[in-house]
N, C-alpha and C positions, 0 to 999 in steps of 0.2 A: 186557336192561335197557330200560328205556321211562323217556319223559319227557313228563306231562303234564298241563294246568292242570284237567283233568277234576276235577270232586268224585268222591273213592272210598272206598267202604266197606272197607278193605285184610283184613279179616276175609272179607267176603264174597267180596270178587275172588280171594281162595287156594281158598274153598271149590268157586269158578265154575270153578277152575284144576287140581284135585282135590286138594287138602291137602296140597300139595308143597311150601308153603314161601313166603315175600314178604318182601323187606325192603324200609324205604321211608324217604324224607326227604323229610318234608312241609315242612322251614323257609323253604323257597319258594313259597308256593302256587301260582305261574302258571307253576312249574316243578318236579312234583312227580316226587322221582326214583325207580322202584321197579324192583327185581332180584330176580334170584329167587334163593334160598335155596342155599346149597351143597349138591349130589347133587341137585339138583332137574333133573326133565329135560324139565320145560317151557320151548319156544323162546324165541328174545326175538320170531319170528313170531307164536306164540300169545299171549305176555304181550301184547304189541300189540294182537291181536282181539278180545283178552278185556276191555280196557281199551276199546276203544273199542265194545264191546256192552255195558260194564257199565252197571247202572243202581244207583246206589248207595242203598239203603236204609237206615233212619234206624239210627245205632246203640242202644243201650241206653241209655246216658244222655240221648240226645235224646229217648226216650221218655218218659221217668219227666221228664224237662224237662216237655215239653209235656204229658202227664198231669195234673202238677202245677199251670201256669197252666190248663186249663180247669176244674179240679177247682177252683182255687181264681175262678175266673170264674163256676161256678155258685152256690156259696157268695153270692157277692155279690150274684148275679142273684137269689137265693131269701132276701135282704135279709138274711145277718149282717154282722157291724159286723166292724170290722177285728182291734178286741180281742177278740170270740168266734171268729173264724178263728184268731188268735194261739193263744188259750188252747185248741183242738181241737188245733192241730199241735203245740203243747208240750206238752201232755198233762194 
């Protein structure tokens, strides 16, 4: 078990850990508590080093987030109106 206000990708930190398993409570951010999986035989020494080597990467909705605001920042920049971005995204 580890505890900590680190940002983490919990996806990638199982993958960093080799696919053994994470469970985690984020409902405290400056105390985020994460364990590792039942028959998982990663330590709580390595959940720890792996946690504090981790660098978390954007997930997939953050992508398609920020995709979306520059996609729709170029639009703007290459002068359509708000109603012709409207009417492109609805269809």
């Amino acid at each position: 078990m580890a505890i900590t206000s680190k940002e983490i990708n919990l996806t990638q930190l199982d993958k960093e850990l080799g696919n053994e398993g994470l469970c985690a409570d984020f409902n405290d951010l400056k105390k985020k508590l994460i364990v590792q999986a039942d028959n998982s035989t990663v330590t709580d020494t390595q959940l720890e080093a792996a946690i504090k080597a981790h660098v978390a990467g954007p997930t997939q909705d953050q992508i398609v987030k920020l995709n979306r605001e520059q996609g729709l920042a170029k639009l703007k920049e290459l002068g359509f109106t708000d109603d012709q971005i409207s009417a492109l995204l609805n269809g």
